[in-house]
N, C-alpha and C positions, 0 to 999 in steps of 0.2 A: 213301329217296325223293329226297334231294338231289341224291345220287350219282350217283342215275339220271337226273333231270331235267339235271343237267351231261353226265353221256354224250349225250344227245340233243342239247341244243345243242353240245357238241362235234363231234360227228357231222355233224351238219348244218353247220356250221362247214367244214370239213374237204371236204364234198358240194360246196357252194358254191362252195369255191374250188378246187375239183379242176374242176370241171366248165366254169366258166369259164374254168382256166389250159389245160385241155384244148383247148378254143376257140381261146383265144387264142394257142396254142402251136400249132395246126396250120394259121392262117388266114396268108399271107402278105401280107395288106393291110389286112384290117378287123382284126384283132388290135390291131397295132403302132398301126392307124389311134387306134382307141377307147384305146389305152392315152395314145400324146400328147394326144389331147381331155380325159381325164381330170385327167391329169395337169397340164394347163394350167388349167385350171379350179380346181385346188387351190394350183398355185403363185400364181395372181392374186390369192387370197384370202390367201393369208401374205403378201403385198405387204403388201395393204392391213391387217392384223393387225397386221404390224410396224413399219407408219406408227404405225396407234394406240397400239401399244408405247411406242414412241422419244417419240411426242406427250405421252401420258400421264405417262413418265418425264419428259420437260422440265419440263411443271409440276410436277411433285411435287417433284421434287430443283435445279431450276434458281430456278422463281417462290416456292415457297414455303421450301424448307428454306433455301434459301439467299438468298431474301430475310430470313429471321430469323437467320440466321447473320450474315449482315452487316449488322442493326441490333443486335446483342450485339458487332460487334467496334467498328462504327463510335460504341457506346455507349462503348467502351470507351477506346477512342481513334478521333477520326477519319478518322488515317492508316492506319486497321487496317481501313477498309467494305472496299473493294476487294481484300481476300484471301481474301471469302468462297469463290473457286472452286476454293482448294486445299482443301479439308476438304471440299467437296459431290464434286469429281472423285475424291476418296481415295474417298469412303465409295461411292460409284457402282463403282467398281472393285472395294470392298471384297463389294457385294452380289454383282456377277458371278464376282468370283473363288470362293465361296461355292455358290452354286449348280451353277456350273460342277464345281467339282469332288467334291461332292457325286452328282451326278445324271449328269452325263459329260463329264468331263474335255476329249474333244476339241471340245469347243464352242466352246476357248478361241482366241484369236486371229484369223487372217484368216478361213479358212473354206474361200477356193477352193483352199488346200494340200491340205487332210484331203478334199476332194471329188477330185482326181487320185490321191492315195495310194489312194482307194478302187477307180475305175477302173481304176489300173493293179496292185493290189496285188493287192485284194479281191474281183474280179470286179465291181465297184460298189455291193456291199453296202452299206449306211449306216443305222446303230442308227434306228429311230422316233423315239426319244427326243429323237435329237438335236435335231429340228427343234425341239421346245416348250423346250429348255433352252437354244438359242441366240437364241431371240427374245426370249424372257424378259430372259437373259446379255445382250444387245443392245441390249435400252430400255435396263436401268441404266448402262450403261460409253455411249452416245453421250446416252442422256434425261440424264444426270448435268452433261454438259459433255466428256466424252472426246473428241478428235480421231479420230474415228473414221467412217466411213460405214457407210449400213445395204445396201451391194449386196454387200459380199462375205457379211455373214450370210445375204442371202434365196438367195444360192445354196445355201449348204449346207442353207438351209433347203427349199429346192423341191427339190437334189436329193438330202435324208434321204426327202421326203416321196413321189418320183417312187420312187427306190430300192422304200422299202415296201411298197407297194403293187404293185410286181413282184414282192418275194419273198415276201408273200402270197397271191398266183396260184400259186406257185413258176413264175415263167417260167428260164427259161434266162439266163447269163450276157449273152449278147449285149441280151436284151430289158431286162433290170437296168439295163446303163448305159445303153439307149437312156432308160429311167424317168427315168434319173436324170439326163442328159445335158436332158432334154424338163423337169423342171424347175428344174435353173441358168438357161435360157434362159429359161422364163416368169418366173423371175422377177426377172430382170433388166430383161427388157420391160415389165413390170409396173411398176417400182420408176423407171424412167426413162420410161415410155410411150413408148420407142424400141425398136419388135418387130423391128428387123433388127438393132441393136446387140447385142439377147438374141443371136438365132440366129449373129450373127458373133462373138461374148463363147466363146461356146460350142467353135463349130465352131477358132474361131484357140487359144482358152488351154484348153479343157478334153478336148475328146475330140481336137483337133490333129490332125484329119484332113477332109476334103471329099468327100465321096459323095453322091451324087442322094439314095441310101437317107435317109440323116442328115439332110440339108438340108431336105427336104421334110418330116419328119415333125417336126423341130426348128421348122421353121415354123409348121406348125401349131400346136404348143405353145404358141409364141410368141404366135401372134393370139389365140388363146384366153384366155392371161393376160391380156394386155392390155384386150381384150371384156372379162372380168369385170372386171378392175382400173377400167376404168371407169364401169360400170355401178354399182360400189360408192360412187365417191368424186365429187367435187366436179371444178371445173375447175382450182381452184385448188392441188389436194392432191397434183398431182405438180410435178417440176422443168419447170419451160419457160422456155429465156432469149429473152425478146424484145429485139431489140437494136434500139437510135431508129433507125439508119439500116442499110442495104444493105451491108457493107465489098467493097471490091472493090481491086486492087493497081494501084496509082498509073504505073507503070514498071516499067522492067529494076532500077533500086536498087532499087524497093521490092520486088520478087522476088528478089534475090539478099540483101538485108536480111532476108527471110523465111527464107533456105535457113540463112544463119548462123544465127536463130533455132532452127532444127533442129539443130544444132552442139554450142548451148549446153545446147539441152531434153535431149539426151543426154546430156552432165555432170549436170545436172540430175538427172534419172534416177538414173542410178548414182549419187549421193549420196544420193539417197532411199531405194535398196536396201540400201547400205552401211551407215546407218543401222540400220535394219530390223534388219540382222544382228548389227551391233553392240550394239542394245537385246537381240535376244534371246538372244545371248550372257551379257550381262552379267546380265540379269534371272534366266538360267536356272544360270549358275553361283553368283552372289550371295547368290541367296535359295531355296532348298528348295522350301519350301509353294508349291502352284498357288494358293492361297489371297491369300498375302500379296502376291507379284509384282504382278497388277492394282493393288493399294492402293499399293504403291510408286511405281510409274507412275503411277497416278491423280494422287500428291503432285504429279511431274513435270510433267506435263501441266496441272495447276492451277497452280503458278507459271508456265509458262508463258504462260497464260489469262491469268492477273494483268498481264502485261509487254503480250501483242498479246489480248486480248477475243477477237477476230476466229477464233481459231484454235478456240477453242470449235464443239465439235459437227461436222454434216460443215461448213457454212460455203458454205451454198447463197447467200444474202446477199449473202459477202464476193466470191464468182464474178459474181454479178449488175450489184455496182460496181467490177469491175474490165473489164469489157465493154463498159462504158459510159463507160471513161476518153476523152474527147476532147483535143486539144492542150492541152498545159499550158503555163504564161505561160516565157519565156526563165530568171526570175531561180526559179522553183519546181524546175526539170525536175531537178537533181540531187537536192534533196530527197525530192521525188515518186520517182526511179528509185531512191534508196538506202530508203526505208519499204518499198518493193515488194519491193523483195530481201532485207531484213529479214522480213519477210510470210512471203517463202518458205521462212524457212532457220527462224523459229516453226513456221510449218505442219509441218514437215517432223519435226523436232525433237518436236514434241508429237505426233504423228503413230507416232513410232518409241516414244516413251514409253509411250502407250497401248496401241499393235495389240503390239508386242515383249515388253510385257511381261507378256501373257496377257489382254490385256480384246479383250471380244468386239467387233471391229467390224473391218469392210472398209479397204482403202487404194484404192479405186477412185474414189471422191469426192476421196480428200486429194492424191492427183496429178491433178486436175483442178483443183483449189483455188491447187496447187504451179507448176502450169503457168500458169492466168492469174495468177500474182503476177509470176511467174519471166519469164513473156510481156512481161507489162505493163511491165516494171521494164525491159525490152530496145525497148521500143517506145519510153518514155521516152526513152533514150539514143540512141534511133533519128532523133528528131527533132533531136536538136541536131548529131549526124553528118549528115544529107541535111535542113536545115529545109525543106520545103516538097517535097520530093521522095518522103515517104514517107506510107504510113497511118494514121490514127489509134493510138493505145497502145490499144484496145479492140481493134484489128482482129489487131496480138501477143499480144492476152490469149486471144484466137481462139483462135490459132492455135500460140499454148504447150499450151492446154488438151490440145489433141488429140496434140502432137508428145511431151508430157514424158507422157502417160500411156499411149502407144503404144509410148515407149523405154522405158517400167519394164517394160514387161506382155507385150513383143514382138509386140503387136495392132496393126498398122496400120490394117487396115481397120474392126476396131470403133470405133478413136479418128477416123475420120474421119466414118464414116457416124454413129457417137450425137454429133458436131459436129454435124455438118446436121439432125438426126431433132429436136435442143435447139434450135435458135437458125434453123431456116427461112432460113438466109443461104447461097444456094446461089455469091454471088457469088464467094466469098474459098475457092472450091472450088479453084483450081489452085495459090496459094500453101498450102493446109491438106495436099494431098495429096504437094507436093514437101517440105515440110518434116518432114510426118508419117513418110512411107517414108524419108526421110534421116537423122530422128533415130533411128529404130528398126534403120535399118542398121546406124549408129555406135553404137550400146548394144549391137547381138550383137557389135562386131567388140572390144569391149572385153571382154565378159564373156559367153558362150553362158547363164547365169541370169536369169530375167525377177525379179522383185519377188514371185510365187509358190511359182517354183521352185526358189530359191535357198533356201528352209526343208527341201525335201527331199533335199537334200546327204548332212544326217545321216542318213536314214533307210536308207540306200542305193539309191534311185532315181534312176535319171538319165535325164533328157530331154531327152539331146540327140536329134539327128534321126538314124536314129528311134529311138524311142522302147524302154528299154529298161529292166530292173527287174534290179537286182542277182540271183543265182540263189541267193544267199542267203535273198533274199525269196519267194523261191518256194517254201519250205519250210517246214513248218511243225511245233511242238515235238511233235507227234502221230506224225509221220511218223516221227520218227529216237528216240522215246524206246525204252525197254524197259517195256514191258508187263508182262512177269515181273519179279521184284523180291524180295527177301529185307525185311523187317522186324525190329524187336527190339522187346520190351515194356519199358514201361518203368519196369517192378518188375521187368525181371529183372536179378539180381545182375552184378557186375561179373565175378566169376569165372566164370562162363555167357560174357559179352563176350566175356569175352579167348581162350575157345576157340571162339569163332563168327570171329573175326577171325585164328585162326594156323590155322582148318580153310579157311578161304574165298578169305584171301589180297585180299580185299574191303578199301577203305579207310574204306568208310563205310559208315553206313546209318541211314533215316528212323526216329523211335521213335515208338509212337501207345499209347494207354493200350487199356484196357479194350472201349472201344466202338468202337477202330478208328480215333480221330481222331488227326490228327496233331499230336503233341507238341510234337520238335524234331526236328534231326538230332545222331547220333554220328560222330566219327571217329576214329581211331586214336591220331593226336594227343591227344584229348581224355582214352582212355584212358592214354596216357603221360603226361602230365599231373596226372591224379589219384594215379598211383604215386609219382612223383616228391615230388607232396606229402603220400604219410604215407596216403592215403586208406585205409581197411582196403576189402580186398574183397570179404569176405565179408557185410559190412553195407551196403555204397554199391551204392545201382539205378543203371540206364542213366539214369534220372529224373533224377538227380541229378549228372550231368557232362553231360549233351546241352547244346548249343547251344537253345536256348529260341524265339531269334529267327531265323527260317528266312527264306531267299530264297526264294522259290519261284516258280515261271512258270505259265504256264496251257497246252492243247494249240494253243490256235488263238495263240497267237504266233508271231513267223516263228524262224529261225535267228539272224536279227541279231540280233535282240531279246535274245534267249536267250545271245546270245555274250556281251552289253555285259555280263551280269549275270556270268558268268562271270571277265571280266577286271575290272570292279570292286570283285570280293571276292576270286578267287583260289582260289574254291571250284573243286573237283574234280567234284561232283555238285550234280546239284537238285533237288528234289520239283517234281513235276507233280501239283497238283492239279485236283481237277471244278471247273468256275468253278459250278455250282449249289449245292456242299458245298465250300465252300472247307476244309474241316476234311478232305476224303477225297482218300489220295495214289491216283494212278490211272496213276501210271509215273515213273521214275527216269532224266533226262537228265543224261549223262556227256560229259566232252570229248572222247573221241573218238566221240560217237553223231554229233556236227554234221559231224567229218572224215567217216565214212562216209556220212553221208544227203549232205553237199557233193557227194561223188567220185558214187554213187551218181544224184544230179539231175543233173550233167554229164553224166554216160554217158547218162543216159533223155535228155537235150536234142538230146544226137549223133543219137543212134539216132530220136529223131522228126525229126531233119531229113531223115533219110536216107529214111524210110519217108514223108514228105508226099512229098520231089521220087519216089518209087516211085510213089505212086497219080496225080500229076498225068502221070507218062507213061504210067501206064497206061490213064488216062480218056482221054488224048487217041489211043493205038491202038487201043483198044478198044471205045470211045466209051461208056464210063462214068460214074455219074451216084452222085451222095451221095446220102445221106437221112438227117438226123437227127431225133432226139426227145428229148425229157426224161421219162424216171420218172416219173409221180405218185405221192402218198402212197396207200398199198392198192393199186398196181397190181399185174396181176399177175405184171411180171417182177419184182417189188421184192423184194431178199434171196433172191436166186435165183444163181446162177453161170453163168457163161455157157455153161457144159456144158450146164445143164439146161434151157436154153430151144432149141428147134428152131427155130433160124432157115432161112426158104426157100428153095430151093434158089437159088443163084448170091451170096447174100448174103453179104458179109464184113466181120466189125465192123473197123473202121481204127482206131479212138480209142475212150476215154468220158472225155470231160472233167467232173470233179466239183470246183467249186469254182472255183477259178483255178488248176488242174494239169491236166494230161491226162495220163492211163492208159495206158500200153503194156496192151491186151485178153490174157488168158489164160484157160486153160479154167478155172481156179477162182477165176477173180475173180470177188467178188461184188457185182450190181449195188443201188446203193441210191437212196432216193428222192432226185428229184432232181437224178442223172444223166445227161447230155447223153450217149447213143447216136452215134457216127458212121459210120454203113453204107456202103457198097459196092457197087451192082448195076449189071446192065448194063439202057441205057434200055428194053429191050421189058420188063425184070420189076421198072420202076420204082412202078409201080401196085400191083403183087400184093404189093409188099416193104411201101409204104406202106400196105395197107389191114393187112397183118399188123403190123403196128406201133400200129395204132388198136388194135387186141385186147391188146396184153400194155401199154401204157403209159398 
């Protein structure tokens, strides 16, 4: 009766979302329309969820634990109060690193990395999970005291959450990263109450492209987080800098004083990235465990606390009084400008400590932080080069903000417009927008890596313009394994081996017992090994020389993936196992499966260029017209081969893109759920082809 009551709401399961992806798959307006309303509405609420997160962690781990930590040190000795923030930012680090890796690993760090690796990788896939493991990951590493901000987590959190909800419709690739693209942007908007910073956050660092299509529906997104974001909260509960007065530029110094500003915010930048790389460098050779990394940092990051307070948390405060720096007296100004720049090189420092070395939080706040220190400490200096000729040190702090985190991110016009969206000061609009476009020139001409993209180096993704994915990464350990596969048991005798290995000529092979599960692996070596030392081989099993501790990969990893394992053991072969039965091998990857599936994905990458530029001249002489569809689950082409389905007369499939590949179409290729169709007719039999398309998908 169970069984059957689960078939039913499976089913129904199953109806529902077929029936709505149907909809929303065949609608070219209200689909796309209702999926950003949706999806804004839920990115608004992980805003404000991951406010109460980080809020809730501050007092637990900030007001209480470490208020009682620092009356046991200060009990102890009372030079010891003031170190309570190393041991509260360790152990903050210690929870996230803990969970994180537990529950899903990629939660760790910035966030808007693993959100482009998904887009460009994955088709915009993004686990469910991940959202509730990164917000969670998030309170502890920024509620703890970590230098850390909560914008780059609610990206990945809006778009885990836009993602899922696409591929539970199963929409199509394209509708996925619109999901997921609709919410980075909510909640960015959400999280700043700056709804065109979201949609320009988006469209500059994450999907890196501008279309009406995008923009529009990205906006939407936008307003909608924002609506709920503040229907939930208070007035107080987001960032808003009110600044005492209007700034506006004094003269030609005080605009060419700004443009150098721009100059500087670009070194600035690039030290902040350099950084970055260098923490995750050191954190990730250093130390092993995803676990311990965060705690390590944590340490860091809490002596640093100890040294500047200020650098704690994102450091919404410490931007608020640095805005409002007015003239400082003659005999303070050097003072005042070397704190500032100390301010920035802690911020910066703690910053790289925490996001580097695996704790969950954004750098989006900390080079806003970076930039009014690094502003402010130039405005300082500013006065004593031009006294009287130039802006206040708040109206630098401005206009760092926007110049040093538009050089990390290579965003200009988000760093200008979430300036103005903050601080309502539309005066100091022509110095913010010459400094901002000047430092961001000077950071691409240094190094084409923003402060995001410079993590995907190693992955082999590159974005430069345009945008382009190793074709390594294009492939996946499914693709290029062997399916057919030899085994050994492994009770069987050594002398049984030794003529499985002089009949086969094979160097290796996986051993599994009784029930089929995988053991270890053997190899030839192992059997020369045991001769060498004495072993009899009439009493020694395969059990008993196999390798015990296997590498093994899974099918949905790419080629890279699968190579690095490769050249870090020196293994010849791999076990591929089911990620559902990590105990069942389900194919055998060998070094040369990745040569041939490489040479292989080349040749198909040729031959699809060759056959797009064919159909676009043939549409244009012929005046023909695409039509695509995506499979549903029980459709009725699903597991069907293209032989067997009678497409209408004049129809010609061109592609099936399944996944982030596209298919060279054959007559036995077999279609599965899922499947992005890409047809072919000419416009009078554009209708007839489409309604026969509603029938089989």
């Amino acid at each position: 009766m169970l069984d059957r009551y689960r078939e039913i709401l499976f089913n129904g399961y199953n109806g529902i979302a077929g029936t709505l992806s149907k909809r929303l798959r065949t609608s070219e307006t209200t689909g796309p329309l209702a999926l950003s309303l949706v999806v804004g509405m839920v990115a608004g609420g992980a805003a404000v969820a991951l406010r109460w997160g980080v809020d809730a962690g501050t007092w637990l781990f900030q007001k209480r634990l470490g208020g009682d930590i620092g009356e046991v040190l200060s009990w102890i000795s009372p030079s010891l109060g003031g170190l309570w923030p190393v041991c509260v930012v360790a152990f903050g680090g210690l929870c996230a690193g803990l969970i994180s890796r537990i529950f899903a690993p990629e939660a760790q760090g910035h966030g808007v990395p693993e959100v482009l690796a998904a887009i460009l990788r994955d088709g915009g896939r993004i686990k469910g999970r991940v959202a509730l493991v990164k917000l969670a990951a998030s309170a502890f590493t920024i509620g703890s005291g970590g230098s850390a901000g909560k914008e780059g987590p609610i990206v990945q959190i809006g778009a885990a959450a836009g993602s899922r909800l696409a591929q539970w419709l199963r929409l199509s690739d394209r509708l996925i990263i619109l999901g997921a693209a609709c919410g980075a942007a909510g909640g960015i908007s959400a999280t700043f109450n700056a709804p065109m910073a979201g949609v320009l956050f988006v469209l500059e660092v994450v999907l890196r492209r501008f279309t009406t299509r995008y923009f529009g529906l990205v906006v939407i997104s936008s307003l909608t987080a924002t609506v709920t974001m503040r229907a939930m909260s208070g007035a107080g509960d987001y960032p808003h800098f009110i600044v005492a007065q209007q700034y506006e530029p004094v003269g030609l110094t005080d605009l060419l004083l700004f443009m150098a500003l721009g100059l500087v915010c670009a070194l600035g930048a690039r030290f902040m990235i350099a950084a970055m790389d260098h923490a995750d460098h050191l954190f990730s050779r250093g130390i092993s465990s995803m676990m311990w990394r965060p705690t390590a940092g944590g340490l860091l990051a809490g002596a640093a606390a100890c040294v500047a307070p200020l650098v704690m948390g994102s450091g919404y405060e410490a931007i608020r009084e640095a805005l409002s720096l007015e003239q400082a007296a003659s005999d303070a100004r050097i003072s005042l400008a070397l704190g500032l720049f100390a301010l920035f090189v802690a911020k910066v420092c703690a910053t790289a400590f925490t996001v580097g070395s695996g704790g969950s939080g954004g750098v989006f706040v900390p080079a806003l932080f970076a930039g009014a220190s690094l502003g402010g400490a130039f405005g300082v200096a500013a006065e004593w080069i031009a006294p009287g000729q130039v802006s206040p040190p708040g109206a630098y702090a401005l206009v760092g903000m926007s110049a040093l985190f538009a050089a990390s991110a290579h965003a200009p016009m988000t760093g200008i417009i979430l300036l103005v969206e903050l601080t309502d000061n539309y005066g100091i609009i022509l110095p913010l927008m010459g400094a901002t476009v000047l430092a961001t020139f000077a950071s691409q001409r240094i190094s084409p890596f923003s402060i995001y993209t410079s993590r995907l180096r190693d992955r082999g993704i590159e974005l430069h313009e345009p945008a382009e994915v190793n074709l390594m990464d294009a492939v996946t350990v499914s693709e290029a394994m062997d399916e057919v596969f030899d085994r050994v048991s492994d009770q069987m005798p050594l002398t049984d081996l030794i003529e499985i290995f002089q009949r086969s000529h094979e160097r290796g092979y996986p051993v599994v017992n009784a029930t089929g599960d995988l053991v270890g692996i053997v190899a030839l070596r192992d059997v020369e090994e045991a001769i060498l030392r004495g072993r009899n081989p009439e009493t020694t099993t395969t059990g008993d020389i196999c390798t015990r501790r296997v590498v093994v990969c899974r099918p949905d990893q790419t080629l890279t993936e699968a190579l690095s394992m490769f050249g870090g053991h020196g293994f010849g072969r791999i076990p591929v196992i089911d990620p559902e039965n990590p105990k069942r091998v389900i194919g055998m990857l060998r070094r040369g499966n990745i040569l041939n599936a490489y040479l292989d994905i080349w040749r198909r990458s040729e031959k699809a260029a060759v056959r797009d530029e064919l159909v676009r001249i043939t549409r244009e002489q012929q005046a023909m017209t695409l039509v695509t569809a995506v499979v549903g689950m029980g459709a009725p082409a699903a597991f069907k081969t293209l032989r067997e389905l009678r497409f209408p007369e004049g129809a010609l499939v061109g592609a099936i893109r399944r996944g982030h590949e596209t298919l060279m179409p054959k007559g036995d290729t077999i279609i599965h759920p899922g499947d992005e169709l890409v047809l072919l007719t000419t416009r009078d039999r554009e209708e007839a082809l489409r309604a026969w398309v509603r029938t089989v998908t």
